[in-house]
C-alpha positions in Angstrom: 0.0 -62.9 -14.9 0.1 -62.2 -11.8 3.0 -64.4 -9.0 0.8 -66.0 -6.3 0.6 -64.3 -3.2 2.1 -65.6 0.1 -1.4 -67.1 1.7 -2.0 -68.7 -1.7 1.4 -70.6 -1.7 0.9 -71.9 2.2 -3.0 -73.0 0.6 -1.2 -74.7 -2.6 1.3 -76.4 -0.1 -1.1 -77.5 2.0 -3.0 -79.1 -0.2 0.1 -80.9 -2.1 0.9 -82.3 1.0 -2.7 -83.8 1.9 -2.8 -85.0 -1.4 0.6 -86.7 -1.0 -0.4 -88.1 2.7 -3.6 -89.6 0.4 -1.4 -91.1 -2.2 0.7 -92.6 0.8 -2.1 -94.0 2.5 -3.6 -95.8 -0.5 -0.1 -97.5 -1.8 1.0 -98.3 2.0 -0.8 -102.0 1.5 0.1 -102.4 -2.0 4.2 -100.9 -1.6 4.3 -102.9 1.6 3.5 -106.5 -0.5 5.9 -105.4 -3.2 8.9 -104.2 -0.6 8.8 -107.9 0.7 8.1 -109.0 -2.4 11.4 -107.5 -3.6 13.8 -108.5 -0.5 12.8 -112.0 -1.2 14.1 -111.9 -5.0 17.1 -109.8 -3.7 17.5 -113.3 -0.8 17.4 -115.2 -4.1 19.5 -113.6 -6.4 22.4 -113.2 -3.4 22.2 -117.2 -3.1 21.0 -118.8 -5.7 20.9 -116.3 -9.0 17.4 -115.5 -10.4 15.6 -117.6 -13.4 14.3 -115.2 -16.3 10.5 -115.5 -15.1 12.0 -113.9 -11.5 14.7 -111.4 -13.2 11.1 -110.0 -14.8 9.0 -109.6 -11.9 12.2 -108.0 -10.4 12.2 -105.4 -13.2 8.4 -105.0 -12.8 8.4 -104.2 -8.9 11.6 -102.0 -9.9 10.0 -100.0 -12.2 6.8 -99.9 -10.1 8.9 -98.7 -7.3 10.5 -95.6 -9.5 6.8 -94.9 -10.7 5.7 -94.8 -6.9 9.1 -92.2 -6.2 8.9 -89.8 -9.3 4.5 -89.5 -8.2 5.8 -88.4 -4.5 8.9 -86.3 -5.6 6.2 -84.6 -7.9 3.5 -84.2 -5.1 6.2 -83.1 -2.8 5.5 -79.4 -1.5 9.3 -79.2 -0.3 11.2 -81.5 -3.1 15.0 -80.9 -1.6 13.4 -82.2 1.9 11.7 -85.0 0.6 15.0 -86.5 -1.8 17.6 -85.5 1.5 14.7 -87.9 3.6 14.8 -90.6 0.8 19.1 -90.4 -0.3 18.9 -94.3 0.4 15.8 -95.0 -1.7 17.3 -93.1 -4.8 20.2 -94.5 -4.6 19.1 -98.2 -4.7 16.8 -97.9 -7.2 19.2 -95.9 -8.8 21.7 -99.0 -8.8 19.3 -101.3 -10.9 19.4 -99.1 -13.8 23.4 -99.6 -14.1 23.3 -102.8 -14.2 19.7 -103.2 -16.4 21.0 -100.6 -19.2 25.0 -101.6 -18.9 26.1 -98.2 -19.2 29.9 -98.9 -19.4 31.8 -101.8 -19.1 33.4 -100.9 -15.8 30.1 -101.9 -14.0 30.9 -105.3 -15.8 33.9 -105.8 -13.1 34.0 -108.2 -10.5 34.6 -105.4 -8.2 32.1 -102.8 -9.2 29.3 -105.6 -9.2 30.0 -106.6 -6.0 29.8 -102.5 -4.9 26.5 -102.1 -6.3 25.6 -105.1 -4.7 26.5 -103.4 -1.4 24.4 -100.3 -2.5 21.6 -102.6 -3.2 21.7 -104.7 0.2 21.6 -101.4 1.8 18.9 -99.7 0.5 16.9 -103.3 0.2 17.6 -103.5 4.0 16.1 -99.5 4.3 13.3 -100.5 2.5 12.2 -103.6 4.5 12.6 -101.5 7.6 10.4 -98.8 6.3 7.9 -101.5 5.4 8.2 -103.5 9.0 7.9 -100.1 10.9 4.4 -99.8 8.6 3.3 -103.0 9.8 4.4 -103.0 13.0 4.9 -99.3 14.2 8.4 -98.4 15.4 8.2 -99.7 18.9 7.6 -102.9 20.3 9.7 -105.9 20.2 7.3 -107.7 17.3 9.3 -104.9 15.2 12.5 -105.4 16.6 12.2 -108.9 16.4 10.7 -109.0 12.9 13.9 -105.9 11.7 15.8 -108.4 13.1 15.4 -111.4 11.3 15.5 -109.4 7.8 18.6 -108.1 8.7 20.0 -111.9 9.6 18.3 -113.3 6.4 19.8 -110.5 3.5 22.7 -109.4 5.7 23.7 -113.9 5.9 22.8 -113.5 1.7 24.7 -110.3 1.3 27.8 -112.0 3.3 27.5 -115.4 0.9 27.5 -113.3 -2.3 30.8 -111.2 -1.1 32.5 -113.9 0.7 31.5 -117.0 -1.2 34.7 -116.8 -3.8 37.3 -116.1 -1.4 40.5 -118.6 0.3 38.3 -119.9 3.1 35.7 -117.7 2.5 32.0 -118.3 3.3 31.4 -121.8 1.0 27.5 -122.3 1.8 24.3 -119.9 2.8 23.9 -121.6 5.9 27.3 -121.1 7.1 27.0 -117.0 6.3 23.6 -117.2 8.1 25.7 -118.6 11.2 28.3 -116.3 11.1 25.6 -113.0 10.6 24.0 -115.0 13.6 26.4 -115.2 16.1 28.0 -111.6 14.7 24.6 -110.2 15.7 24.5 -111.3 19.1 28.3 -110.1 19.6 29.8 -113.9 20.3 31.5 -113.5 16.8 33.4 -116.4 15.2 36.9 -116.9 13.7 36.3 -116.2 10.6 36.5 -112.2 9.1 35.7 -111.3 5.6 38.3 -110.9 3.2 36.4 -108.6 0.8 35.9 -104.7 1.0 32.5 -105.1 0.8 32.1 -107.8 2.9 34.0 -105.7 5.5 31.7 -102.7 5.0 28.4 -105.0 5.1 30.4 -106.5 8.4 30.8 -103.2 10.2 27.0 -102.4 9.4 25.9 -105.6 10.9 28.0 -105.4 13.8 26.2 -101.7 15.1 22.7 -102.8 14.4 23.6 -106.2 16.3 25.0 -104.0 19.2 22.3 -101.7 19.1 19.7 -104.6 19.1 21.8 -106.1 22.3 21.1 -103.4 24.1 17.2 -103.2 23.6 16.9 -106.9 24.3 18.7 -106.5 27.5 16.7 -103.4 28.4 13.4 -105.6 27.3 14.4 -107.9 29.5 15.5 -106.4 32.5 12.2 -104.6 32.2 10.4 -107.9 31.9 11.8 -109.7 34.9 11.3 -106.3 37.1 7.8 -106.2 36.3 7.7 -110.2 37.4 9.1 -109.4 40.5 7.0 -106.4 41.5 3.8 -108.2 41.0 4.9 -110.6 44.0 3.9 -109.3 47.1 7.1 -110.2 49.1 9.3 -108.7 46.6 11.5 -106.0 47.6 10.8 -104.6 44.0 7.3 -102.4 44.3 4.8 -102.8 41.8 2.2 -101.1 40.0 -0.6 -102.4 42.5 1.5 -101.6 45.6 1.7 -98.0 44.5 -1.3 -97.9 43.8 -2.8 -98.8 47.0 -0.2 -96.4 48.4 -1.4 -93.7 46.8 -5.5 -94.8 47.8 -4.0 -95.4 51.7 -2.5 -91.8 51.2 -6.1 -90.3 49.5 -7.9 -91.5 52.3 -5.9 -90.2 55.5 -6.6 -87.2 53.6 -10.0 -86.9 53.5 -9.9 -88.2 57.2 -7.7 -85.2 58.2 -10.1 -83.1 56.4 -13.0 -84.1 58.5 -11.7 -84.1 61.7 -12.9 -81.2 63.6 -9.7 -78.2 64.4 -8.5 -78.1 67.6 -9.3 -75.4 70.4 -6.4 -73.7 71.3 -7.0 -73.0 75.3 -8.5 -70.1 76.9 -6.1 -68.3 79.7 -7.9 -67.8 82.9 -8.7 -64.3 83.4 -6.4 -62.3 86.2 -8.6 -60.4 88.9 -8.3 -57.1 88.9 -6.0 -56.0 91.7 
């Protein structure tokens, strides 16, 4: 049998990747319920452990999820792209499996779980994001503002579950969602974790939180300029100001066009000597 040729791989390419774009679009709604769905189990596990009945309906929008990754890595015309675009994904539904299946004891450790635990706040966190920026689009502050309060919310939970057994450490939920609080708006507090993982979760928090400082400040700055400009006795010039600048400008032009050219003067003729 004869190897495809080159135009018939481009075609077959082609139309794996519609297909996939297909698949995407019909599981975006479903995936997107699920994804919050599965940050609000992780919220409760963090804080409070889950019940049976939840641990279930964990496993069920876990294995969903792997179903939904192995149909895509399948449909995938480039499979190396698509699993170095989705290492995060993998890896936290990756870290379920370790602790479902108890593949060795050292997983068992105080230490290891809280690692995985990391892995999965992570790649929890990824998730949601990819699910916000699907509701939302990946600009505008209702996106911002919306990545921002999942990152409070699991990154407080994340900080509880690491901190919570320490000297001095984090005692309640509402006193990590205080201390992710004021962390994220870079007034920090006195108190720093004590755990690896809490530092690690810490360090993330802290770049988002001075990322998202510098957005807000830029939103706002932009906000109060625009306020400004649309008084007329502000030194600030706004959109209707240049605009009727621009109409004043149109205008002298078509004035200058219709003016009639000026005669340049005729010497008087010399007589003839």
């Amino acid at each position: 049998m004869m190897p495809p040729s080159t135009p018939d791989k481009q075609q077959l390419q082609l139309e794996r990747y519609q297909l996939l774009q297909q698949l995407t679009d019909w599981l975006e709604t479903p995936l997107l319920v699920l994804g919050f769905g599965w940050l609000v189990l992780l919220g409760v596990e963090l804080v409070w452990g889950l019940s049976s009945t939840l641990e279930l309906l964990g496993t069920v929008i876990w294995v969903i999820f792997i179903l939904d990754f192995l149909l895509k890595f399948t449909l995938a015309p480039q499979k190396l792209a698509f699993l170095k675009s989705n290492v995060i994904t993998l890896i936290s539904l990756l870290v379920p499996a370790l602790r479902l299946f108890r593949l060795a004891r050292v997983f068992r450790a105080a230490r290891a779980v809280r690692g995985l635990r990391l892995v999965k706040v992570v790649g929890s966190l990824n998730r949601g994001m990819k699910a916000l920026a699907a509701s939302f689009g990946r600009r505008g502050v209702g996106y911002v503002l919306g990545l921002s309060a999942l990152v409070l919310l699991v990154g407080a939970a994340g900080m509880y579950a690491f901190e919570k057994d320490v000297p001095d450490g984090l005692r309640t939920y509402p006193e990590a969602l205080w201390w992710t609080a004021m962390l994220l708006t870079s007034m920090g507090s006195e108190y720093w974790p004590r755990t690896a993982e809490g530092r690690a979760l810490c360090l993330l928090l802290a770049l988002y939180g001075f990322a998202v400082f510098g957005y807000f400040t830029a939103t706002l700055a932009t906000f109060f300029m625009g306020r400004d400009a649309e008084n007329p006795q502000a030194e600030v010039a706004g959109a209707a100001a240049v605009a009727a600048l621009h109409e004043e400008v149109r205008q002298l032009r078509a004035e200058l066009r219709q003016a009639p050219l000026p005669t340049a003067p005729v010497a008087p003729r010399q007589p003839d000597e």
